[in-house]
N, CA, C and O atoms as a printed pandas DataFrame, in Angstrom:
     atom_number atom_name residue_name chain_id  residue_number  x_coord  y_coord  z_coord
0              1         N          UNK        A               1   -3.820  -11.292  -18.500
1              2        CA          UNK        A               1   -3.058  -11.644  -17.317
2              3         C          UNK        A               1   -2.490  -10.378  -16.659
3              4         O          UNK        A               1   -2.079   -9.423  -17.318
4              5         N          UNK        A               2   -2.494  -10.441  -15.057
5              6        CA          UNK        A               2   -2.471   -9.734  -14.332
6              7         C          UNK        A               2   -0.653   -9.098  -14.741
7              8         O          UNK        A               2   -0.187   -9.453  -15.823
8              9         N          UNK        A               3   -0.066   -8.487  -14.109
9             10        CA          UNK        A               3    1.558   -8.485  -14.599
10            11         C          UNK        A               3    2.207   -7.295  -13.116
11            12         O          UNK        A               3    1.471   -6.740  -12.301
12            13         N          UNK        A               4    3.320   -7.225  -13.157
13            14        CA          UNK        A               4    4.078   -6.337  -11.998
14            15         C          UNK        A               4    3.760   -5.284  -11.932
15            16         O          UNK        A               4    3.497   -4.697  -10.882
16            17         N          UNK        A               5    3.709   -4.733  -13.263
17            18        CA          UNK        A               5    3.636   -3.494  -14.009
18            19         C          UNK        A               5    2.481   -3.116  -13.315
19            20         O          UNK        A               5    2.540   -2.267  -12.425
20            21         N          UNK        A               6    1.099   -3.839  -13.740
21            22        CA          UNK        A               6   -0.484   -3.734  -13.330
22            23         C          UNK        A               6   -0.338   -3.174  -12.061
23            24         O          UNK        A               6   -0.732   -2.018  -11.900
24            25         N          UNK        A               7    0.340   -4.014  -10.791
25            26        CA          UNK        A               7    0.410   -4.027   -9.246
26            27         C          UNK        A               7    0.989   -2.405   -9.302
27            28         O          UNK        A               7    0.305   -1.423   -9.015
28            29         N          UNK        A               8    2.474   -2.381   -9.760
29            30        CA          UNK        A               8    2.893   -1.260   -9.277
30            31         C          UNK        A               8    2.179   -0.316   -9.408
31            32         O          UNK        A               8    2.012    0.370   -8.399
32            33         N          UNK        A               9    1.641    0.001  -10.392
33            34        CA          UNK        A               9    0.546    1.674  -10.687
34            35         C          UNK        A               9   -0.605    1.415   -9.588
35            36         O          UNK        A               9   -1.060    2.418   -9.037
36            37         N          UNK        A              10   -0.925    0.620   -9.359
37            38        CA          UNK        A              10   -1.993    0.568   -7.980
38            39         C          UNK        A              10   -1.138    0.669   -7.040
39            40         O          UNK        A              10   -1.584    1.376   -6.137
40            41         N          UNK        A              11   -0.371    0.380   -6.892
41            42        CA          UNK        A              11    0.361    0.875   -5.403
42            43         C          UNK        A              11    0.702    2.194   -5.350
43            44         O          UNK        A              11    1.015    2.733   -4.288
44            45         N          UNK        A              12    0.660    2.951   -6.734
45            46        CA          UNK        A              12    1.218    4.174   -6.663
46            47         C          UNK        A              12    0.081    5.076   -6.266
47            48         O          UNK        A              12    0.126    6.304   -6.196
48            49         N          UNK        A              13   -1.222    4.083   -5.950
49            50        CA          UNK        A              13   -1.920    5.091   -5.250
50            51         C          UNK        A              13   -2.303    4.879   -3.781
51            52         O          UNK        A              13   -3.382    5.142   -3.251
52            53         N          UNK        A              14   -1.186    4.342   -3.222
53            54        CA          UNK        A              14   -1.353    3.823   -1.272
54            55         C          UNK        A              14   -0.499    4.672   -0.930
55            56         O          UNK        A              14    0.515    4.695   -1.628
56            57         N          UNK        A              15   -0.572    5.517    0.068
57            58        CA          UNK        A              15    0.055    6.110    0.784
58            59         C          UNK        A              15    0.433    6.155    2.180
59            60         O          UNK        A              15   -0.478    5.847    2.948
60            61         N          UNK        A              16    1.677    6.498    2.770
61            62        CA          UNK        A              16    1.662    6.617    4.254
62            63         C          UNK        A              16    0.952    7.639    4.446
63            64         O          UNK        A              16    0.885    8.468    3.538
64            65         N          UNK        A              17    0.241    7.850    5.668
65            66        CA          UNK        A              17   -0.543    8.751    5.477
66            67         C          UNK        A              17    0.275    9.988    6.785
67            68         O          UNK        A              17   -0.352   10.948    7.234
68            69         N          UNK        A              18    1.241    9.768    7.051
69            70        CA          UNK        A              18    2.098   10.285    7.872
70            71         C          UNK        A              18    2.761   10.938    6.871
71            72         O          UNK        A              18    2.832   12.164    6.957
72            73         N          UNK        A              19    3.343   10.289    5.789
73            74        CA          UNK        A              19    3.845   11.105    4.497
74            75         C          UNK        A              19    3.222   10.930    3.314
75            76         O          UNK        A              19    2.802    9.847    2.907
76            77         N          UNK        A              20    3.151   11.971    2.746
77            78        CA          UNK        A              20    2.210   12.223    1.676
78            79         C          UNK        A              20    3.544   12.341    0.265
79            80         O          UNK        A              20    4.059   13.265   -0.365
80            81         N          UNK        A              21    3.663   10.859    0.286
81            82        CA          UNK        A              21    4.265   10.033   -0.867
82            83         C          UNK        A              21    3.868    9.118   -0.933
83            84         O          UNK        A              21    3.622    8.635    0.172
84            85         N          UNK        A              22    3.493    8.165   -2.226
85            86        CA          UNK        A              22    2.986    7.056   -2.450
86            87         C          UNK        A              22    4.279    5.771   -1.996
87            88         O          UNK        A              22    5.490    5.962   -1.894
88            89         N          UNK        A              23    3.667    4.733   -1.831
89            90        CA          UNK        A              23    4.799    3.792   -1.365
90            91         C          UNK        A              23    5.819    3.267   -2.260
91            92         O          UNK        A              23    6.800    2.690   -1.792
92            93         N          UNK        A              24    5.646    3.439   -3.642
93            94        CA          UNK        A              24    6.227    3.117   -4.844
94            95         C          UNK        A              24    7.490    4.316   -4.695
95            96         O          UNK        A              24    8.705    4.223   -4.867
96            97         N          UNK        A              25    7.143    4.771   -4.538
97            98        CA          UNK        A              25    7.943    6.223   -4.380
98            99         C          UNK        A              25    8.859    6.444   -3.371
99           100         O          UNK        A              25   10.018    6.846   -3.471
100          101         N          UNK        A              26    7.979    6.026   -2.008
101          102        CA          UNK        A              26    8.854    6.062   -0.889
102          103         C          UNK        A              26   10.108    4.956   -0.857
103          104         O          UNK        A              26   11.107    5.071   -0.147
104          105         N          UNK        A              27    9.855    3.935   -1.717
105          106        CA          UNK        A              27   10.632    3.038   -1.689
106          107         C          UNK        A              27   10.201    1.646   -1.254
107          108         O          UNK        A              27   10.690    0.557   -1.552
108          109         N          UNK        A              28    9.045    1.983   -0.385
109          110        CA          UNK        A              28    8.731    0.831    0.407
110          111         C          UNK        A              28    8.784   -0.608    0.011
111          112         O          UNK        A              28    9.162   -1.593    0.645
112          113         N          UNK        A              29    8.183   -0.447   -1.520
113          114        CA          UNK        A              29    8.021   -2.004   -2.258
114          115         C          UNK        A              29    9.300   -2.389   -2.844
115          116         O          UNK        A              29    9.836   -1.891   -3.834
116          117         N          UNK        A              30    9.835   -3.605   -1.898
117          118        CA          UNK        A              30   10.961   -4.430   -2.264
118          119         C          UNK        A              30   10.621   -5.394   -3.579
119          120         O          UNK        A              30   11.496   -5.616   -4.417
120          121         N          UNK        A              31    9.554   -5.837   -3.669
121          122        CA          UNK        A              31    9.318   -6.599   -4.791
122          123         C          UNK        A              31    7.417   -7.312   -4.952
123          124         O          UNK        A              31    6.563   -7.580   -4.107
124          125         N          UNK        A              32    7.445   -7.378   -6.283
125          126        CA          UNK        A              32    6.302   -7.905   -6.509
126          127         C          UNK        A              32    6.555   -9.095   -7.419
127          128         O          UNK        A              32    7.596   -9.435   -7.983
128          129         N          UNK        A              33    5.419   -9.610   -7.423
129          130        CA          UNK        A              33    5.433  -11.336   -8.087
130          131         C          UNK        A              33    3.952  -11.536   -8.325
131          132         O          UNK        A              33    3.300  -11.665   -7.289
132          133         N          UNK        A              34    3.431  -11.577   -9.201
133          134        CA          UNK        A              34    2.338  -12.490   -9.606
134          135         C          UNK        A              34    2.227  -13.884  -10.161
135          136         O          UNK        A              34    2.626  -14.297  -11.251
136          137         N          UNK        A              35    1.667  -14.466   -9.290
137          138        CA          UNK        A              35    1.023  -15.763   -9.574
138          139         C          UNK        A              35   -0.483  -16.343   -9.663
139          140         O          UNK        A              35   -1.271  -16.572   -8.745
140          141         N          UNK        A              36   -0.680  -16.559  -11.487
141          142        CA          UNK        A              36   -2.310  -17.079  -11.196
142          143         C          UNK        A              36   -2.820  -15.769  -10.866
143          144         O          UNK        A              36   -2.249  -14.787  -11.340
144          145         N          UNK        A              37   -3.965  -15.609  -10.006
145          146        CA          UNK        A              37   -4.594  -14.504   -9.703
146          147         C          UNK        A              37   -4.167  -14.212   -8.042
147          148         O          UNK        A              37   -5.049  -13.493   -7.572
148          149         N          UNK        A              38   -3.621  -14.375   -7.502
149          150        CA          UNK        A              38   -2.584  -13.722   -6.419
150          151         C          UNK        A              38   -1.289  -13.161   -6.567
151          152         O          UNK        A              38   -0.385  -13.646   -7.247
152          153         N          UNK        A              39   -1.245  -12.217   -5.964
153          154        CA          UNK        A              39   -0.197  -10.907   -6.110
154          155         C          UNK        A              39    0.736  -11.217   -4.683
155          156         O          UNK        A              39    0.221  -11.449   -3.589
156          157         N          UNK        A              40    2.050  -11.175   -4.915
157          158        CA          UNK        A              40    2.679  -11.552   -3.978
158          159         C          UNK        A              40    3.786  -10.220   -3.719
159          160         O          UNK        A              40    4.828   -9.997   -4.335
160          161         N          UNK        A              41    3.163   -9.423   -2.575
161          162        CA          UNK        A              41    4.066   -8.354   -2.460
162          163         C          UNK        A              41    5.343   -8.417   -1.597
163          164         O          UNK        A              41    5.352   -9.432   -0.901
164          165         N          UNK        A              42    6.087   -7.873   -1.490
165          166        CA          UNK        A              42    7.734   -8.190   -0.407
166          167         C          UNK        A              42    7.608   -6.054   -0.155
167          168         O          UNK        A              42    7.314   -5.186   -0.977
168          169         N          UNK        A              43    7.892   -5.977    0.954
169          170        CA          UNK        A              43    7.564   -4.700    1.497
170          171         C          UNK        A              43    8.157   -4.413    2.535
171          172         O          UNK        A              43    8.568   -5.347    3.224
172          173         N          UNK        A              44    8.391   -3.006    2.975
173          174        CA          UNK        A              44    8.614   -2.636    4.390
174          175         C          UNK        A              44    7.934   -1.426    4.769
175          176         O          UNK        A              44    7.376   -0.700    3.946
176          177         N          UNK        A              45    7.978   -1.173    6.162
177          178        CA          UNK        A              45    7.204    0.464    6.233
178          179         C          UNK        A              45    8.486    1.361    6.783
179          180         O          UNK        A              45    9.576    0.849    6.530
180          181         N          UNK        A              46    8.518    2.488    7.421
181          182        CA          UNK        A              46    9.566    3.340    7.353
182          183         C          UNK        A              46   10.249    3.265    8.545
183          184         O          UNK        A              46   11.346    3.736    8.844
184          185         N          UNK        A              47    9.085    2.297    9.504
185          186        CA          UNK        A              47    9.807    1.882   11.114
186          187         C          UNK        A              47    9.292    0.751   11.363
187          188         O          UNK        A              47    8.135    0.646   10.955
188          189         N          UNK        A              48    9.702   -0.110   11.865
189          190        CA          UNK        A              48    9.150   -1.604   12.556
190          191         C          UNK        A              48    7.935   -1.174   13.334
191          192         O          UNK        A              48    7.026   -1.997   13.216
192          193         N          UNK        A              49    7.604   -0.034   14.172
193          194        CA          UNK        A              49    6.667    0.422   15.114
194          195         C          UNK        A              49    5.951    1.288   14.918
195          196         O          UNK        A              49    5.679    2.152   15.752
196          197         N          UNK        A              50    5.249    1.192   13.125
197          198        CA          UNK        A              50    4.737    2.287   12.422
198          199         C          UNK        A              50    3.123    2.332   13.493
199          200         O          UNK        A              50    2.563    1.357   13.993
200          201         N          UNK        A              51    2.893    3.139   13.542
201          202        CA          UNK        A              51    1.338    3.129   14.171
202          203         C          UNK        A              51    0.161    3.371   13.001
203          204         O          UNK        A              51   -1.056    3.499   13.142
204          205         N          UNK        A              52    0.905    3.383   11.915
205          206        CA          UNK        A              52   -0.400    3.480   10.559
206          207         C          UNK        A              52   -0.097    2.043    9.713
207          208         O          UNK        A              52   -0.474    1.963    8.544
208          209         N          UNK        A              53    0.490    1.095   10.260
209          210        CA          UNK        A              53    0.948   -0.063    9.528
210          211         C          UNK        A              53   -0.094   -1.348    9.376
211          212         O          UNK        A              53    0.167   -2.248    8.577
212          213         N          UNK        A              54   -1.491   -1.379   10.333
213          214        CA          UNK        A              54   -2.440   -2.333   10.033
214          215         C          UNK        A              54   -3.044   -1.609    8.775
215          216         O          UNK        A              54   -3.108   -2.073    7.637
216          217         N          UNK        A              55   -3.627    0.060    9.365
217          218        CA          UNK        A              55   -4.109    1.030    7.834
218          219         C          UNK        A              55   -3.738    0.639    6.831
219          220         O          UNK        A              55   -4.308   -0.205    6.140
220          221         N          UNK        A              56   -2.082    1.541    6.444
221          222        CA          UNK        A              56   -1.327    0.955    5.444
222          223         C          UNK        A              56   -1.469   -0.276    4.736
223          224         O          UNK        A              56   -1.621   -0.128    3.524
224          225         N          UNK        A              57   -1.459   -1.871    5.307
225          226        CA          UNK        A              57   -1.469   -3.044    4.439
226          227         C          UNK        A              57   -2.916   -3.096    4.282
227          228         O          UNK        A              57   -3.125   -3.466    3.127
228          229         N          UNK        A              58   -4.250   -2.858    5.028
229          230        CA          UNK        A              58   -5.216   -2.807    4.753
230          231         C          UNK        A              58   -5.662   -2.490    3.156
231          232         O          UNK        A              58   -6.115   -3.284    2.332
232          233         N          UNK        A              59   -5.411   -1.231    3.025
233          234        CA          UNK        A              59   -5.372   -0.174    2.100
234          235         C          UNK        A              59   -4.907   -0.782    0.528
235          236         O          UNK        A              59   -5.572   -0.594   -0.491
236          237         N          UNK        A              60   -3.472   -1.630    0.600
237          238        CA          UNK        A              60   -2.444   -1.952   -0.158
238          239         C          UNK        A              60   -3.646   -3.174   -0.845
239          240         O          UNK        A              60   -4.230   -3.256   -1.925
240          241         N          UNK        A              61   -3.630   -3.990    0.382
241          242        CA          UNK        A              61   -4.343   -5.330   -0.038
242          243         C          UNK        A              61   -5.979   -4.919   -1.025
243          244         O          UNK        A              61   -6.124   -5.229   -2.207
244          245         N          UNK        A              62   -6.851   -4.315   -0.333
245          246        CA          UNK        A              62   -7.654   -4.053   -0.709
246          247         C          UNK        A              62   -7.844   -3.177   -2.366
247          248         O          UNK        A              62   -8.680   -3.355   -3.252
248          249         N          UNK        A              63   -6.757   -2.274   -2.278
249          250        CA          UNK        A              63   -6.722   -2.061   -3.918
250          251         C          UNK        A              63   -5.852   -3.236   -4.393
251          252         O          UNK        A              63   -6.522   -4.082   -4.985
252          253         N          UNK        A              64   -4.669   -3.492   -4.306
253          254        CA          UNK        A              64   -4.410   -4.745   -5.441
254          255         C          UNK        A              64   -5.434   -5.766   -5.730
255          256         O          UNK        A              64   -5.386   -6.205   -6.879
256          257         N          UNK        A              65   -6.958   -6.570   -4.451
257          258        CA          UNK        A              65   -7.476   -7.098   -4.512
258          259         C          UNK        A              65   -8.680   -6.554   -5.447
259          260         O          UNK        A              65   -9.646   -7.297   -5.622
260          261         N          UNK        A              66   -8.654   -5.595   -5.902
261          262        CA          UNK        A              66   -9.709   -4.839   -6.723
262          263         C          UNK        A              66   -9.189   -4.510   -8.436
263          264         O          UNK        A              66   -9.849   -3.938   -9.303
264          265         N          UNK        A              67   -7.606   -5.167   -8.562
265          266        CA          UNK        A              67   -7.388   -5.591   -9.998
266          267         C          UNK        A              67   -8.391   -6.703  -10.189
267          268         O          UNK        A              67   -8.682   -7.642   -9.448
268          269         N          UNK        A              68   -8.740   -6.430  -11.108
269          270        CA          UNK        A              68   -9.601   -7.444  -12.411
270          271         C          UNK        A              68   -8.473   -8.597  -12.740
271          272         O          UNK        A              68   -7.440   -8.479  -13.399
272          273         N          UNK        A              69   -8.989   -9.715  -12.086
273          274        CA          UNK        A              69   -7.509  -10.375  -12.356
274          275         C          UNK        A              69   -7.082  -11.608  -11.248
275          276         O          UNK        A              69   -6.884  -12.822  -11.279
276          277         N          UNK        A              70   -7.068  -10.313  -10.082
277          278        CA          UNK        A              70   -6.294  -10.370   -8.461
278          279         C          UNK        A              70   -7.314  -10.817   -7.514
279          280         O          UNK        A              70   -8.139   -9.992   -7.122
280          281         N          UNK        A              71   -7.367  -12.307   -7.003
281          282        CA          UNK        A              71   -8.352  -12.800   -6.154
282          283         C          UNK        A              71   -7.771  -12.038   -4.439
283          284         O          UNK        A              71   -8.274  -11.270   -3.618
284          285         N          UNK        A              72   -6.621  -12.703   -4.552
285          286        CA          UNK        A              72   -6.086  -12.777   -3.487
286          287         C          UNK        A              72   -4.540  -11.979   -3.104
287          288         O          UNK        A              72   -3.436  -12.495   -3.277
288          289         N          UNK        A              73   -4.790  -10.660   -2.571
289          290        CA          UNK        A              73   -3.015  -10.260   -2.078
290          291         C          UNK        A              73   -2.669  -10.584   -1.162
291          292         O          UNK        A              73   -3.489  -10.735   -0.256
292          293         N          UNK        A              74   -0.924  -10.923   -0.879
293          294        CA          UNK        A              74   -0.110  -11.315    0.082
294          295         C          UNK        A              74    0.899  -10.229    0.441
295          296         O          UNK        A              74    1.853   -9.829   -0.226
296          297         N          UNK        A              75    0.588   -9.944    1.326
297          298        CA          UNK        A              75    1.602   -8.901    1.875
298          299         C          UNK        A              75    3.032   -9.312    2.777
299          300         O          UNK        A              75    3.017   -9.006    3.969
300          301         N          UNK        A              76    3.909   -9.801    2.381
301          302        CA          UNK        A              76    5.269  -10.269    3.396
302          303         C          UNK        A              76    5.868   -8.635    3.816
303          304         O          UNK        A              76    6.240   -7.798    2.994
304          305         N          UNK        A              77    5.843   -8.490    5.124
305          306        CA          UNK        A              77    6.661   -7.492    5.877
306          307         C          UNK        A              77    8.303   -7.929    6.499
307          308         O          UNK        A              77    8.619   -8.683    7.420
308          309         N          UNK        A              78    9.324   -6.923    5.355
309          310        CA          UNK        A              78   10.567   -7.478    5.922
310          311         C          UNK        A              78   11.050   -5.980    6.200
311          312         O          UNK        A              78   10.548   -4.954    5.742
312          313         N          UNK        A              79   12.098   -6.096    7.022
313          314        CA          UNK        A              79   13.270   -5.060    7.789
314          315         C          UNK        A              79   14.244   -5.035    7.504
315          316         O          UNK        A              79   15.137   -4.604    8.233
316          317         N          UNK        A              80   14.511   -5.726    5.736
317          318        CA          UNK        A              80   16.197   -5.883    5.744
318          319         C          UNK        A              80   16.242   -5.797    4.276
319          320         O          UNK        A              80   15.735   -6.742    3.671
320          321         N          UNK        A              81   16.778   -4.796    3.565
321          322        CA          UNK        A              81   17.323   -3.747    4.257
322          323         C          UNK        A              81   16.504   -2.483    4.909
323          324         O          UNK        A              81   15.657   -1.891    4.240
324          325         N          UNK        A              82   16.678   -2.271    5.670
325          326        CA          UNK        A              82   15.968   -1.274    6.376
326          327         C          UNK        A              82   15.581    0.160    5.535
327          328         O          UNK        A              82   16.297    0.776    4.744
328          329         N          UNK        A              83   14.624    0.375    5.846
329          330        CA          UNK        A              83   13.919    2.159    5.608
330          331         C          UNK        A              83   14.693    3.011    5.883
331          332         O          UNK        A              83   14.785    3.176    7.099
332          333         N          UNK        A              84   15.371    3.709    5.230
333          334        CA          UNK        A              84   16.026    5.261    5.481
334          335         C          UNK        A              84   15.384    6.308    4.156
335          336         O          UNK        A              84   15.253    6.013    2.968
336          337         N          UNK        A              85   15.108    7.404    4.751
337          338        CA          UNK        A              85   14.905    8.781    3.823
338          339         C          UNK        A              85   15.585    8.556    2.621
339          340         O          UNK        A              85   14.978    8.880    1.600
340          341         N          UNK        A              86   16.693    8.080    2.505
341          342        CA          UNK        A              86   17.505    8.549    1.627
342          343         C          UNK        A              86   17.022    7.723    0.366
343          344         O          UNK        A              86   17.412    8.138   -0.725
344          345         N          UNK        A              87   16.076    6.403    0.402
345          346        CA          UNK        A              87   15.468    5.593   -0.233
346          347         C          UNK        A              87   14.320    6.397   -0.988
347          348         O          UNK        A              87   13.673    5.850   -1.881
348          349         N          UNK        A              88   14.127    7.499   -0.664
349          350        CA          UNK        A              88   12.986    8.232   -1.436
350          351         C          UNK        A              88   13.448    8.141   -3.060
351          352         O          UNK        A              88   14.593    8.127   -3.512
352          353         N          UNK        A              89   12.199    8.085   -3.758
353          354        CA          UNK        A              89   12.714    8.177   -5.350
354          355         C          UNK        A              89   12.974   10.100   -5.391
355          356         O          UNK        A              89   12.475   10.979   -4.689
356          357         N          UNK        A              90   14.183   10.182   -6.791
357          358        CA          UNK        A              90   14.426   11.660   -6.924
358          359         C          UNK        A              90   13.202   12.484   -7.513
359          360         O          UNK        A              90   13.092   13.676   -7.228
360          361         N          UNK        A              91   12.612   12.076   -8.040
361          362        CA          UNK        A              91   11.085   12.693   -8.575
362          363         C          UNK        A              91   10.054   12.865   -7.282
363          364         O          UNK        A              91    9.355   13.877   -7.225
364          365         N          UNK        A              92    9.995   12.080   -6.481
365          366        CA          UNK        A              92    9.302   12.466   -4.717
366          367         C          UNK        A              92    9.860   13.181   -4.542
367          368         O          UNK        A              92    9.169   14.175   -4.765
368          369         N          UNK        A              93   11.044   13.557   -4.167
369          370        CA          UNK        A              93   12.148   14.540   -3.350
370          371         C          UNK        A              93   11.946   16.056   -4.294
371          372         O          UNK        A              93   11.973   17.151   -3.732
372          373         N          UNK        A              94   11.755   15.910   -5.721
373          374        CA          UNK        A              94   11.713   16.960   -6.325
374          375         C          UNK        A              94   10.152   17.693   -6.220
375          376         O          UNK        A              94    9.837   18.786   -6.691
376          377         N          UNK        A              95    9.380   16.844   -5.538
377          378        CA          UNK        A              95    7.630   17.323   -5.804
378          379         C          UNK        A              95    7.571   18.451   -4.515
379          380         O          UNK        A              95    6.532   19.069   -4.282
């Protein structure tokens, strides 16, 4: 069985491609949930008016959908609480 754990290390390889930090890192992922063989992500990007944000979930969906496991990902886009820098993990900030 698929697990959070599984999702997160694949996400740790999606990146903004505006910043060269993974989204796990940047903060972006508010939460994950697996159910069955669908992955249920809760997310934000770093602005409501990202211009790499179809890329971005493209990207996200398509590797979680490539766990052994994972039929189907769901991507929910929320704004609350909002994206600030300061959300970076201290191990990003230190690289």
């Amino acid at each position: 069985m698929v697990t959070k754990e599984d999702v997160m290390e694949v996400l740790k390889k999606c990146y903004d491609p505006e910043i060269p930090i993974n989204i796990v890192d940047l903060r972006l992922v508010y939460d994950v949930d697996v159910e069955g063989d669908q992955a249920n992500i809760k997310m934000t990007l770093t602005t409501p008016g990202c211009p790499m944000a179809a890329m971005i979930l493209d990207n996200i969906k398509q590797k979680v959908e490539s766990i052994d496991g994972i039929k189907k990902a769901e991507i929910e886009l929320v704004w609350d609480p909002p994206w600030t820098p300061d959300r970076i993990s201290k191990n990003a900030k230190n690289d």
